[in-house]
C-alpha positions in Angstrom: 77.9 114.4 122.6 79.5 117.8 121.8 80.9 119.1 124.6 82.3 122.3 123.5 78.8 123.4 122.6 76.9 122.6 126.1 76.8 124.3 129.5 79.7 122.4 131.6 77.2 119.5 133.1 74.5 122.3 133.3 72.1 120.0 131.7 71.2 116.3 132.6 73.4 114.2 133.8 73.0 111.8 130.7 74.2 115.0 128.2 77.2 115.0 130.3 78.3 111.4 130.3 79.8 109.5 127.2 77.1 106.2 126.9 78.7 103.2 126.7 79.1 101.8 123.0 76.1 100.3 121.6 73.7 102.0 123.5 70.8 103.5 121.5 71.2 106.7 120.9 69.4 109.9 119.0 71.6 113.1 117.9 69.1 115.9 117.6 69.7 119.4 115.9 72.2 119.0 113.4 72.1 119.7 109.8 72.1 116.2 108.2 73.9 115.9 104.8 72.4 111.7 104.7 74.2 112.4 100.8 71.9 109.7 99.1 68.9 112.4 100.0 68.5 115.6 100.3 70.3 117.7 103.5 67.7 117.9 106.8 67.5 121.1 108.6 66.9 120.6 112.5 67.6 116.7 111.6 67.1 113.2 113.9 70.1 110.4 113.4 69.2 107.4 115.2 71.7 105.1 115.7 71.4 101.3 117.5 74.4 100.0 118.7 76.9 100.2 115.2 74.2 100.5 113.0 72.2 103.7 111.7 68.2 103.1 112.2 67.0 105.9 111.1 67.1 109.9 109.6 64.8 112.8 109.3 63.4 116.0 110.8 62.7 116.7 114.5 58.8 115.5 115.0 59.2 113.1 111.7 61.7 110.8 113.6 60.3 108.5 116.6 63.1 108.7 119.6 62.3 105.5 121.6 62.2 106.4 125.4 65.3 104.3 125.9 67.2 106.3 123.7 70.4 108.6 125.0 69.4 112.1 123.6 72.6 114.2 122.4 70.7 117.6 121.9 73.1 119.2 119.1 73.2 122.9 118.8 71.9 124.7 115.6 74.5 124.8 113.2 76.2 121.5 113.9 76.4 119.6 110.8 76.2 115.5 110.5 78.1 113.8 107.7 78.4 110.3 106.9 81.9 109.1 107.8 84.4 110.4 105.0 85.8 107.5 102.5 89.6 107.9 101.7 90.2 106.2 98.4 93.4 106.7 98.1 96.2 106.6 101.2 99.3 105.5 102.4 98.8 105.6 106.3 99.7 103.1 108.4 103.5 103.2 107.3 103.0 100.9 104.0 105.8 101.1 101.3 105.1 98.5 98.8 107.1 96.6 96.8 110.8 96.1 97.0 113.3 96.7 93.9 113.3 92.9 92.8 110.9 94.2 89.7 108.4 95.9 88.4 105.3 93.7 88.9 104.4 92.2 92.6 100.7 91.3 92.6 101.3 88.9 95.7 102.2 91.7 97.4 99.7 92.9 100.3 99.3 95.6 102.3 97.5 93.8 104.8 101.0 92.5 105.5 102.3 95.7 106.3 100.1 98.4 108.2 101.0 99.6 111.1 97.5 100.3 113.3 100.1 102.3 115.7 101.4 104.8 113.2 100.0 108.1 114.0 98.3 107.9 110.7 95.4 106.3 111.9 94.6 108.6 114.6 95.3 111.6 112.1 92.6 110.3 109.6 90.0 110.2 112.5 91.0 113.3 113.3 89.6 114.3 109.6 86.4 112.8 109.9 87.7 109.9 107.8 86.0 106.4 109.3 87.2 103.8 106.2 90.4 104.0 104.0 92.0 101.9 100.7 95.5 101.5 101.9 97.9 101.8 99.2 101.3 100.4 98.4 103.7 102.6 96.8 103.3 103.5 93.0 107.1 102.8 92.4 106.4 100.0 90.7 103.6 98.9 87.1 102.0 96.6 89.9 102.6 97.1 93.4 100.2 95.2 95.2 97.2 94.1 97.0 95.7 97.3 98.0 94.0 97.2 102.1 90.3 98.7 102.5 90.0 99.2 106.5 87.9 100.3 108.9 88.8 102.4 111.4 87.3 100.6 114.0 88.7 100.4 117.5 91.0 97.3 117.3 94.4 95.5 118.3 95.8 94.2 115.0 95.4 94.7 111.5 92.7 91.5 111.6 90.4 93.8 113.6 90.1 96.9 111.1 90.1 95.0 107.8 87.6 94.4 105.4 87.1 91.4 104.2 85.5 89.2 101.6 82.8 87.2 101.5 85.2 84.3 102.4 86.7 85.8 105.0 90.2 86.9 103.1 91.1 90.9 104.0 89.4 92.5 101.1 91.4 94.8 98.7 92.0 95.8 95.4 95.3 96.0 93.6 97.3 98.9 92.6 98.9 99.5 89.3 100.8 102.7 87.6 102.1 104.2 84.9 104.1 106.9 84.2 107.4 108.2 85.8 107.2 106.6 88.8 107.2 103.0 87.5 110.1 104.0 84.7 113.4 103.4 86.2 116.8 101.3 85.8 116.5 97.6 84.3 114.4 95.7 85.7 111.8 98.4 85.4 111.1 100.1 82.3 112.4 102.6 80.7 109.5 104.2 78.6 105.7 104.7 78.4 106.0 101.8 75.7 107.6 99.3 77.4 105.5 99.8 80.7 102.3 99.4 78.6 104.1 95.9 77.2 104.8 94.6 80.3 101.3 95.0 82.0 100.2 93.1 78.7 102.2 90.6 79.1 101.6 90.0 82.4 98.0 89.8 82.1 98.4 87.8 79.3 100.1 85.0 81.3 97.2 85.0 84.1 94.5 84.8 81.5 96.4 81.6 80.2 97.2 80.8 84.1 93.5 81.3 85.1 92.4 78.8 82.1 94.6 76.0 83.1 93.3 76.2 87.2 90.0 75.1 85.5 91.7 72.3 83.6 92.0 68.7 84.7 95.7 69.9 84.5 96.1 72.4 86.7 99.5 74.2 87.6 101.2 74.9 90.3 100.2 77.4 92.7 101.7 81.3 91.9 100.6 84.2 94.3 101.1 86.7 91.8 98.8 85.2 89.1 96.3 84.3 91.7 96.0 87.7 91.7 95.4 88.8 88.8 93.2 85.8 87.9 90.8 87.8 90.6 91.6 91.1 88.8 90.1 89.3 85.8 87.2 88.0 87.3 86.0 91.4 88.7 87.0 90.3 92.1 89.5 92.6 93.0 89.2 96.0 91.2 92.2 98.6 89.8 93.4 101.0 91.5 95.4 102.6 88.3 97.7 105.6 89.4 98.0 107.8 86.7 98.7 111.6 86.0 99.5 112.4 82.2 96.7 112.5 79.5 98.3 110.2 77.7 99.0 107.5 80.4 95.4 107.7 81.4 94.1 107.0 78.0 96.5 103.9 78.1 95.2 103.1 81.3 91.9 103.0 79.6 93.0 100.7 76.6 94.1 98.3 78.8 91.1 98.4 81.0 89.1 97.8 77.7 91.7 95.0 76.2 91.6 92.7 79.4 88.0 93.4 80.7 89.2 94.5 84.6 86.9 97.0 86.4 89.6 100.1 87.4 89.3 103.3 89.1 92.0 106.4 87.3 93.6 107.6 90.7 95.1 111.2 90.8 94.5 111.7 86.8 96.5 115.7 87.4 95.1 116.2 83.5 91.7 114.8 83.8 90.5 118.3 82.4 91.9 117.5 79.4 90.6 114.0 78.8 87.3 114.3 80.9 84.5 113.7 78.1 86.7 110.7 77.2 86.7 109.2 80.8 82.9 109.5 81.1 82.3 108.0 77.9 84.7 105.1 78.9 82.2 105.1 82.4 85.5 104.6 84.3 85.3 106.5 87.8 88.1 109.0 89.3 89.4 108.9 92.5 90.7 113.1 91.8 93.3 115.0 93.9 93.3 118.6 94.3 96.2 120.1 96.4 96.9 124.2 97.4 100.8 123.7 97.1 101.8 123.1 93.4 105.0 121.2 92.9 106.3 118.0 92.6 107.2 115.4 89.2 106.5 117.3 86.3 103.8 115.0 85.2 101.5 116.7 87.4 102.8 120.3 86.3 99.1 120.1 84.7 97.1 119.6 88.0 94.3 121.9 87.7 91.3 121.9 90.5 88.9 122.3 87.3 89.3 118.9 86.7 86.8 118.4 89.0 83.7 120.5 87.5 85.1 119.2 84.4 84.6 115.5 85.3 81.5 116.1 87.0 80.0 117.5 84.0 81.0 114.7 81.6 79.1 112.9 83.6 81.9 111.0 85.4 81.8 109.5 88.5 84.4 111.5 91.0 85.7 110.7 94.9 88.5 112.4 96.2 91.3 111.3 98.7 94.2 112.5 100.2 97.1 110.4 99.4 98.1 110.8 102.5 100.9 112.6 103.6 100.9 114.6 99.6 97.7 115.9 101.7 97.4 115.3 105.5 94.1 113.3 106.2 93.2 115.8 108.8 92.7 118.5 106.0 90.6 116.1 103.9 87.7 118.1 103.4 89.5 120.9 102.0 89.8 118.8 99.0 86.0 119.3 98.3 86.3 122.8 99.0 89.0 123.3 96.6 86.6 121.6 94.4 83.7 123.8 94.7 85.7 126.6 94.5 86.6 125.6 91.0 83.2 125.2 89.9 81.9 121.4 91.1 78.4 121.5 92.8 78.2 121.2 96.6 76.1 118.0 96.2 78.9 116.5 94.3 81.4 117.3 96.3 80.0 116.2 99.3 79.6 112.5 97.6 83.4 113.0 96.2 84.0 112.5 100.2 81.5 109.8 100.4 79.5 107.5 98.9 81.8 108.1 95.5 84.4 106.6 97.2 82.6 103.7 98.9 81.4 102.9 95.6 84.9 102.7 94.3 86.0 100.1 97.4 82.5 98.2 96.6 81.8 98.6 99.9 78.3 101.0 99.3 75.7 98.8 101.0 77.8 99.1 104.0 79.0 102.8 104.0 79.0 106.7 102.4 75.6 107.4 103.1 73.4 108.3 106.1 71.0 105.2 105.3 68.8 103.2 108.3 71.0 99.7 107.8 73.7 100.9 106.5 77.2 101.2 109.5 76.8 104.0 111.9 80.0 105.7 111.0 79.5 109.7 110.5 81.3 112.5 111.6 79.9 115.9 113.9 81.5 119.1 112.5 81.1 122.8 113.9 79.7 124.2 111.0 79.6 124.0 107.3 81.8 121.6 105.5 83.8 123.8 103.2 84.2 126.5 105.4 87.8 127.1 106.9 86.8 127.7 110.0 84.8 124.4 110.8 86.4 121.6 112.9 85.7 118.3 113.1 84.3 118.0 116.4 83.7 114.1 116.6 84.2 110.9 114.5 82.0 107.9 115.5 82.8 104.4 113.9 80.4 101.7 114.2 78.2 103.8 116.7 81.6 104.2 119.1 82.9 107.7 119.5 86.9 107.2 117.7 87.6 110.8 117.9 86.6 113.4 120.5 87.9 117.3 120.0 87.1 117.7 123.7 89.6 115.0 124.5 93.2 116.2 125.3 95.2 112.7 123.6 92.3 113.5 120.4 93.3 117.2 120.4 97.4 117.0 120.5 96.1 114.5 117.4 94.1 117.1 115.5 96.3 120.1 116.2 100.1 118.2 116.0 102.8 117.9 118.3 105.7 115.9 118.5 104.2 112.9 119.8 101.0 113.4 118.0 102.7 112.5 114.4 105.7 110.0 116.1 104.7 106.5 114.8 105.5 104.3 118.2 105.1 105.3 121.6 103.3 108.9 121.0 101.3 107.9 117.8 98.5 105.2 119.2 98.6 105.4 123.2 94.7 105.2 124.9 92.7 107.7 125.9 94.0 109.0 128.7 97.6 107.6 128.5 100.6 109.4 128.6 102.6 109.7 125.3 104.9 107.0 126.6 102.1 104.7 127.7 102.0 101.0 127.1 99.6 101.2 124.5 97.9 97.8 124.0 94.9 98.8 121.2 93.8 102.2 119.2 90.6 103.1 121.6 
């Protein structure tokens, strides 16, 4: 419900109380952007419990009589819950400076669900997020794909796979960041002869586990044994026209599905990306600056991408953007030329198809998660707040709420990871905070 919009308590009682989490419920009167179908005026979003049931126009959508009605105001705009491909919240560094190449490193290891970061990316509208380790190293780790879920531990808001094991992809880079002192490289060269190498040894490692010989257990090729059998996908940070090219070549030599993250000269390479059908996880930022391999970060990368045909998501790499201001990042793109449809799925379904998590999320489909978000008004309008982020059908971010406000609008114990960064609703900033409700 969207307080800020209704009489106080003037209607109903039901309109003025929050239902309790699975309840049925319809929201009735937004604009619905479902992205996998065209936008509905004067829409219906039925939602049982954590799951979405159905979408459509008022009078085309049957409301059960059981069903809490939320009468949304006209104007009010529904979005499926925004996809983050690309973050570093939850306090995760990375690897250490033992060398270059730590595929048995994991983020799931490492999050913190108390930093303020979570809390700031509901805030955005942002309901699921690949965790990233740090790009200071050619392979960095096990990337995290979360859900921001109420929850305790990091067990409760991963993903996982099929088998149960918190389901990621891994992070690799090129470029600068990965060229330092021995025993990282020094050159473009040597990074691309390492990654070869190291791949190299896993396809040999990943032969011999099928052998009546097999050897000894190593984390790090296990790794990239499920790189190699499409498993895990690449997350490939890369900026410079040339290092994405390279990116490309070894994508092509050693058969790994990848996704080119940041690409900051995608504009100049974009026909070659498409024709390589290798997706972009694209950002766009307002305050140039920063290494001088992105000295080439233009926002027309993304018309230029979409044109070639390429599949584009955005994300924020949170804190080089703040995941509060997420959606500015399609706005900067539309601004530059990229179609409102598109941009809307760079925030969305793009993005859950990058994570391989698109049957769950990214669209406003009956079956698929009820994660969305309620915004005031248009999405690429400066003006429009996120008003409420629902995860799973349960309400993770209220505007209304004071604790959810000091969040969305700062404060010092708003962004302090610890005591003011993941107290309850309702708890003072020094609170004993035992979960993330």
């Amino acid at each position: 419900m969207v307080r800020s919009f209704l009489p106080a308590c003037g209607l109903a009682l039901a309109l003025c109380a929050t239902p309790a989490a699975g309840e049925l419920r319809a929201f009735v009167g937004a604009t619905l952007y479902p992205v996998d179908a065209p936008a509905v005026e004067d829409g219906v979003l039925l939602v049982d419990g954590g799951e979405i049931r159905a979408v459509g126009a008022r009078g085309q959508v049957r409301i059960p009589s059981r069903a809490e009605v939320v009468e949304l105001p006209a104007g009010t705009v529904i979005l499926p819950g925004l996809v983050d491909s690309h973050s570093h919240i939850g306090e995760v560094a990375g690897g250490d400076r033992s060398g270059p190449i730590q595929p048995e490193a994991r983020a799931f290891d490492a999050v913190d669900v108390r930093s303020s970061g979570l809390r700031r990316a509901l805030a955005g509208g942002i309901t699921s997020v690949n965790v990233m380790p740090g790009s200071g190293h050619l392979i960095s780790g096990q990337t995290l794909y979360m859900k921001l879920r109420a929850g305790t531990t990091i067990d409760d808001l991963a993903y996982r796979f099929d088998d149960g094991a918190p389901a990621g992809g891994l992070k690799m880079a090129n470029g600068t960041n990965s060229m330092r002192d021995a025993p990282f490289p020094g050159t473009r060269a040597k990074s691309a002869a390492l990654l070869r190498a190291a791949y190299i040894e896993a396809q040999a490692y990943a032969e011999r586990r099928e052998s009546d010989d097999p050897p000894d257990r190593d984390l790090g090729k296990d790794a990239l044994a499920e790189v190699l059998s499409g498993r895990r996908m690449v997350h490939f940070h890369s900026h410079r026209h040339d290092d994405l090219m390279t990116a490309i070549r070894l994508r092509d030599e050693f058969g790994f599905r990848m996704v080119l993250h940041h690409t900051s000269e995608a504009w100049r390479v974009a026909d070659e990306i498409a024709e390589a059908d290798v997706p972009v996880s694209l950002i766009l930022i307002d305050s140039p600056g920063g290494k001088l391999e992105a000295l080439y970060l233009e926002a027309r990368s993304a018309p230029a991408l979409e044109q070639a045909g390429a599949s584009v998501a955005f994300h924020t790499d949170d804190w080089i953007t703040d995941s509060r201001y997420f959606l500015r990042m399609a706005a900067f793109g539309v601004r530059a030329g990229m179609t409102r449809e598109t941009a809307l799925r760079a925030l969305t379904l793009a993005g859950a198809e990058m994570l391989d998590l698109d049957d769950r999320i990214g669209s406003l489909t009956p079956g698929k998660d009820a994660d969305f978000v309620i915004l005031s008004g248009d999405p690429f309008s400066v003006y429009t707040r996120v008003l409420e982020t629902w995860v799973e059908g349960e309400k993770r971010f209220d505007l209304d709420d004071p604790d959810d406000r000091a969040i969305a609008e700062g404060g010092a114990n708003a962004l302090t990871p610890g005591d003011g960064a993941g107290h309850l609703h309702g708890a003072g900033p020094h609170a004993d905070h035992g979960d993330l409700r």
